[in-house]
C-alpha positions as CSV (number, residue, x, y, z in Angstrom):
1,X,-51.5,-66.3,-13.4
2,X,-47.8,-65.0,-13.2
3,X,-46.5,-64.3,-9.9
4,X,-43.9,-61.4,-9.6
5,X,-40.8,-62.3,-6.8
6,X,-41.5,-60.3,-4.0
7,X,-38.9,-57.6,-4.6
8,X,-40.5,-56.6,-8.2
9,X,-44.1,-56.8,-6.5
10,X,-43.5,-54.7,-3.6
11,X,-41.5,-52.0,-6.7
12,X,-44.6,-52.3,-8.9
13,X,-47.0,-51.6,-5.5
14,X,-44.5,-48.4,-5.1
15,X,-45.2,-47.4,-8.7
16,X,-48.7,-47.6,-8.8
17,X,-49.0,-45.3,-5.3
18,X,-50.0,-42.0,-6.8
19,X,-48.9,-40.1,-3.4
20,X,-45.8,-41.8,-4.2
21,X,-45.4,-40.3,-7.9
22,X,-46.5,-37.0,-6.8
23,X,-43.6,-36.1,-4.2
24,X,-40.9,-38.1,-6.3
25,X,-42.2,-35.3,-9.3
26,X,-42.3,-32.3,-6.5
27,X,-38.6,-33.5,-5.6
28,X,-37.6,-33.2,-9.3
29,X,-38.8,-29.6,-10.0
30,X,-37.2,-28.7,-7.1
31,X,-33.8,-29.5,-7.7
32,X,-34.5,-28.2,-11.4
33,X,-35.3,-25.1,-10.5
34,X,-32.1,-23.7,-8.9
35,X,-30.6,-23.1,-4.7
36,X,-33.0,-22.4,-1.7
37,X,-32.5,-19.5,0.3
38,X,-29.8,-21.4,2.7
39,X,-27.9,-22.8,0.2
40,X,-27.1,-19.1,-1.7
41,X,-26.9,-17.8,2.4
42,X,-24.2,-20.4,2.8
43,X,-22.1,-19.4,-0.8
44,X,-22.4,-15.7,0.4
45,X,-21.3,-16.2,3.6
46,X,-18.3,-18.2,2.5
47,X,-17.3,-16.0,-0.4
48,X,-17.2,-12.8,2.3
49,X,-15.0,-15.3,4.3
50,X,-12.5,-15.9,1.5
51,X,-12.8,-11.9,0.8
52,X,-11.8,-10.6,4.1
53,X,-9.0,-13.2,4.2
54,X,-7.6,-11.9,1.2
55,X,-7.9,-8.3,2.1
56,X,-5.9,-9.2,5.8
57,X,-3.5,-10.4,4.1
58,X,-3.0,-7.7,1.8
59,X,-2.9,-5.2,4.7
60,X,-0.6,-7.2,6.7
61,X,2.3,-7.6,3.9
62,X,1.6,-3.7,3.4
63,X,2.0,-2.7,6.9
64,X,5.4,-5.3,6.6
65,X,6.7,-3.2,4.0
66,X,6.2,-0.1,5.7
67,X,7.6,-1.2,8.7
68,X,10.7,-3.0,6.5
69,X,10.9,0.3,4.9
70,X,11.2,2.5,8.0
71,X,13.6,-0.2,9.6
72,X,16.2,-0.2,6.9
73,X,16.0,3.5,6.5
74,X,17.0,3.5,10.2
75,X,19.9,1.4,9.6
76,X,21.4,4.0,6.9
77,X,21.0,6.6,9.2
78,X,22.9,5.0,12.3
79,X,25.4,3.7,9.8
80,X,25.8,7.4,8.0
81,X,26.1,8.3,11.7
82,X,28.5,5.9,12.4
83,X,30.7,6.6,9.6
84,X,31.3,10.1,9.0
85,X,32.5,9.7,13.3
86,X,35.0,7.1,12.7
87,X,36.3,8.7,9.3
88,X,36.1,12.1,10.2
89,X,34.2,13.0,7.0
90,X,30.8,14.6,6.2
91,X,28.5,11.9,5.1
92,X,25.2,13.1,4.0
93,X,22.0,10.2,2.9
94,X,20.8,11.0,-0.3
95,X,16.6,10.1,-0.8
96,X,15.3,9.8,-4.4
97,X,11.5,10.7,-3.6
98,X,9.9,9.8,-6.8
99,X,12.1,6.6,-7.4
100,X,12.1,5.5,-3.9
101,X,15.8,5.0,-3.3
102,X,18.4,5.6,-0.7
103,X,22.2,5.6,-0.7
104,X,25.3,7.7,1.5
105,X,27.9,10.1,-0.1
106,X,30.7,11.5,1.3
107,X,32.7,14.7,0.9
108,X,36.1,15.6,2.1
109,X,35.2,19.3,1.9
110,X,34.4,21.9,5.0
111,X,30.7,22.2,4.7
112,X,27.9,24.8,6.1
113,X,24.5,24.3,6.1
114,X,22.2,27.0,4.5
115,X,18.5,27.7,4.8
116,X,16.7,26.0,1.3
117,X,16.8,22.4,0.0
118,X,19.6,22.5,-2.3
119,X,23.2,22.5,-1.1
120,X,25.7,20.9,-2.6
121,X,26.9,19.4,-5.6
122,X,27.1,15.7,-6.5
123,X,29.5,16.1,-9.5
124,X,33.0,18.7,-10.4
125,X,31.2,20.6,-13.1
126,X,31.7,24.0,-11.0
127,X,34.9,22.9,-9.3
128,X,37.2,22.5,-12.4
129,X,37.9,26.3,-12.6
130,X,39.7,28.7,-10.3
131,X,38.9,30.4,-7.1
132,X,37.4,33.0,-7.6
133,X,38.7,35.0,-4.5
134,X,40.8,37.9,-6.4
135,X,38.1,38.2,-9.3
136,X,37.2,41.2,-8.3
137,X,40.5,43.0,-7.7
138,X,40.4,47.0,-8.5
139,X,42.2,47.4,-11.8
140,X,45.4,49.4,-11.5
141,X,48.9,48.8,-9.9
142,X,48.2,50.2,-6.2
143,X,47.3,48.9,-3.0
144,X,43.1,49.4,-1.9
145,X,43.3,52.2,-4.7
146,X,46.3,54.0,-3.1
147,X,48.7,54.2,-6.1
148,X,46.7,56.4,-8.1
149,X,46.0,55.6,-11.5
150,X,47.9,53.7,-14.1
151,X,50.7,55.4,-16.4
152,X,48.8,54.6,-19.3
153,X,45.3,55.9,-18.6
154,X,47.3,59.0,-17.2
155,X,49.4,59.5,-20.7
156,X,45.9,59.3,-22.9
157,X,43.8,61.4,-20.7
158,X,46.9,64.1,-21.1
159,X,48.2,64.6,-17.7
160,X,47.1,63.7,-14.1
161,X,43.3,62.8,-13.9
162,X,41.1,64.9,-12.4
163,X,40.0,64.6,-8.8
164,X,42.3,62.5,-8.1
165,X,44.1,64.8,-5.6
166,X,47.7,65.7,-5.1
167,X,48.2,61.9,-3.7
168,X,46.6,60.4,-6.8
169,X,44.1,58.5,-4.4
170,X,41.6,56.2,-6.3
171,X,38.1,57.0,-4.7
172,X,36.3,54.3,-6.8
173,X,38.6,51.9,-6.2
174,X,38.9,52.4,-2.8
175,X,35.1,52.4,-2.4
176,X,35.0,48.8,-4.8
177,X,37.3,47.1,-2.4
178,X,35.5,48.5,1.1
179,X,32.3,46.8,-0.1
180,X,34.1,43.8,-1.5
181,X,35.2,43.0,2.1
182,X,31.9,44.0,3.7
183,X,30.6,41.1,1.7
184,X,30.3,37.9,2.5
185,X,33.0,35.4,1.3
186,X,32.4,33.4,-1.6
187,X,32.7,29.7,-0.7
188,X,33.1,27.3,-3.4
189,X,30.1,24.6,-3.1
190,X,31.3,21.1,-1.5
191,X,32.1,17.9,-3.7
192,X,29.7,14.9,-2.3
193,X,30.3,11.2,-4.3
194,X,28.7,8.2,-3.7
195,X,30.5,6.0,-1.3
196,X,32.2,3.0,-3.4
197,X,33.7,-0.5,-2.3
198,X,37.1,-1.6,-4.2
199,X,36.2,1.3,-6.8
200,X,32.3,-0.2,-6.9
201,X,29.5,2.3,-5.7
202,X,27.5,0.6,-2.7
203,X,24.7,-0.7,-2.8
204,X,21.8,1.2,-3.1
205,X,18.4,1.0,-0.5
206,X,15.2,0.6,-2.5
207,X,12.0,0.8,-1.3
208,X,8.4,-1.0,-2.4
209,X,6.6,0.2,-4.8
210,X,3.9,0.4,-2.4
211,X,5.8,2.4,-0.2
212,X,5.1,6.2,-0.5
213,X,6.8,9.0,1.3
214,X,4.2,11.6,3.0
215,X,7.1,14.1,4.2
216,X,10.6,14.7,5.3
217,X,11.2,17.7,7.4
218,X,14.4,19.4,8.5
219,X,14.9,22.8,10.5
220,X,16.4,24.1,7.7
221,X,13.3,23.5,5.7
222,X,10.2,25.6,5.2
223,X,7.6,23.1,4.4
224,X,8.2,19.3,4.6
225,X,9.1,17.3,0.9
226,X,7.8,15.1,-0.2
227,X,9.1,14.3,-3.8
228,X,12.6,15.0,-5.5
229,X,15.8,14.7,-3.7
230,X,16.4,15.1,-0.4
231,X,19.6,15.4,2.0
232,X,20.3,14.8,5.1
233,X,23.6,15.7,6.8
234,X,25.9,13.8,8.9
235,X,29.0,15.6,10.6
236,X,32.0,14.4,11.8
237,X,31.9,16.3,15.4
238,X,29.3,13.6,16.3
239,X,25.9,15.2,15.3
240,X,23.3,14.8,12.9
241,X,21.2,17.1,11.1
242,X,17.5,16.3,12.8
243,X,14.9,15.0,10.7
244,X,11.8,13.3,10.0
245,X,10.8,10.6,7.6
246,X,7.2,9.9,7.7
247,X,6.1,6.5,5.4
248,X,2.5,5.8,3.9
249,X,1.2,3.3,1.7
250,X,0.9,4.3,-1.5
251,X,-2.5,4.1,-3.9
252,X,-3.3,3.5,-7.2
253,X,-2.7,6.7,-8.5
254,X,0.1,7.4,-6.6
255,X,-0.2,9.2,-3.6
256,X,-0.7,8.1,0.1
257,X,-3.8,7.1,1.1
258,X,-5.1,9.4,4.2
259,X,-8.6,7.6,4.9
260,X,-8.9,5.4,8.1
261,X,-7.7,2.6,5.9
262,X,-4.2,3.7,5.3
263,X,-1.0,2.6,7.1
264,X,1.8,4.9,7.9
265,X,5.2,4.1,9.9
266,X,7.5,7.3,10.7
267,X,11.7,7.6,11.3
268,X,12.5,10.1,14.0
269,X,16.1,10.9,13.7
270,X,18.2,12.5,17.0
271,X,20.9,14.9,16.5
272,X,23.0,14.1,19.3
273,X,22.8,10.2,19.4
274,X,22.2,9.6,15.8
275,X,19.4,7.0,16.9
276,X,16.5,6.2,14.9
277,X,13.4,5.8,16.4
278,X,10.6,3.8,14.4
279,X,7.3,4.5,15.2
280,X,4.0,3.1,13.3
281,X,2.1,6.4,13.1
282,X,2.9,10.0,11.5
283,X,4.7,11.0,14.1
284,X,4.6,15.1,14.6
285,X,7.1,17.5,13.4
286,X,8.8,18.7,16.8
287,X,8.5,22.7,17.4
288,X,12.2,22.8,17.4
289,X,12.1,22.7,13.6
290,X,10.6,26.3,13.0
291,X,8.6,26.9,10.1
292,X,8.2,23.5,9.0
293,X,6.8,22.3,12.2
294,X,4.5,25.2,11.5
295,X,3.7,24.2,7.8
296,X,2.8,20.6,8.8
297,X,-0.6,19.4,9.2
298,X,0.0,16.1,10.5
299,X,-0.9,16.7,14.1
300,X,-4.4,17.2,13.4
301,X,-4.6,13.9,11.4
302,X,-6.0,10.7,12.7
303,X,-3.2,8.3,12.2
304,X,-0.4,11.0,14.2
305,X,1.3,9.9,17.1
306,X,-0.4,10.4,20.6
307,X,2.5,11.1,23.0
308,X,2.4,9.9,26.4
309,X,1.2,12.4,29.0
């Protein structure tokens, strides 16, 4: 008879235990057949971990371009501001809308505001000609009409016209040059150019992508803009044109989102002081503005400003 050491006789007992063989087998379909209910629990739990990290951190670097955005377009204001004080020039901030760009101009010109967005030119297409202040001078050699008609028109109608009276008084011209100065006078538009450095234009202020403009609203405004260019006005008395930019994050197809998710930063421009006041909400369009304070729906949106009571 062979005896087995004690280690391979005490494996063999093990073996031969048919408890033993059935709950090593139930241990081996179990890990064959897949996770328990804690183990895919656990996976869930960690994967809606990793998701809301992710989305955090999306919204935080979106609010930080919103509030970068807001923060630089401040600085262009106070330093349009700034500028067109110490030069004694009109300086005016150009905003491309739809490419999301800002820069300054300047203009050596007198210039007067008008109701409507478009005011001025950028380029000397429609100053290259003339004045046209004497365009519409009577025709004829006499003063407001009073010198009667010309020798030539006289000679061909055959002696002196008729109605013209024994002082040979124009009545049409006379009339022509009464409304002429009734009207308003024609002012030639103002030449803005981009400001340059050592005959380089400055740089330019671009915006994120994300970045999306929800209005900008000026009292001489109807309704706020919110693509195309924009201008806002800078004199050299020390006061601004009033305005306000409002920011929003921009969605995938391109236009601010409005639900509770969306972020929104505003620019609150003071005539007077040429401050800039940043605020992270859609800040309200101030009554002063006239119609487009009217026009504006923001103050019954969720994300406007509350002011303090």
């Amino acid at each position: 008879m062979i005896r087995l050491p004690t280690t391979e006789r005490c494996l063999a007992i093990r073996l031969s235990d048919p408890r033993r063989r059935a709950k090593r087998a139930s241990r081996v379909a179990t890990s064959a057949a897949g996770f328990t209910l804690i183990e895919l629990m656990i996976v869930v739990a960690i994967i809606a971990t990793l998701m809301s990290t992710a989305l955090l951190s999306f919204r935080s670097v979106t609010n930080a371009e919103l509030r970068s955005a807001a923060t630089k377009t401040s600085a262009l204001f106070r330093a349009a501001f700034n500028r067109a004080t110490m030069t004694g020039e009109m300086i005016r901030v150009a905003i491309d809308l739809d490419k999301n760009v800002l820069w300054i101009e300047r203009s050596e010109d007198r210039v007067s505001l008008r109701r409507g967005r478009t005011q001025h030119d950028t380029t000397d297409e429609n100053e290259a000609g003339p004045k046209e202040e004497d365009a519409d001078a009577p025709p004829g050699g006499g003063l407001l009409g009073l010198g009667g008609p010309s020798k030539t028109s006289t000679d061909e109608a055959g002696g002196e016209e008729e109605g013209a009276g024994t002082l040979g008084i124009d009545t049409d011209a006379l009339k022509q040059a009464y409304e002429r100065d009734l009207a308003p006078p024609k002012r030639r538009k103002a030449l803005f150019a981009p400001i340059s450095r050592h005959k380089r234009p400055s740089r330019r202020l671009h915006l994120a992508n994300k970045v999306g403009t929800l209005g900008v609203a000026v009292p001489r405004l109807d309704k706020p803009v919110s693509s195309g260019l924009i201008h806002i006005y800078f004199f050299p008395q020390g006061h601004a044109e009033p305005a306000v930019v409002q920011f929003c994050e921009r969605g995938s197809d391109g236009r601010c989102r409005l639900d509770e998710s969306g972020a929104f930063y505003s620019v609150l421009l003071h005539p007077l002081t040429g401050r800039a006041k940043v605020k992270p909400c859609i800040a309200p369009i101030p009554e002063e503005f006239g119609p487009v304070a009217r026009a504006s729906r923001n103050k019954r949106d969720a994300h406007a400003c509350v002011e303090p009571k």
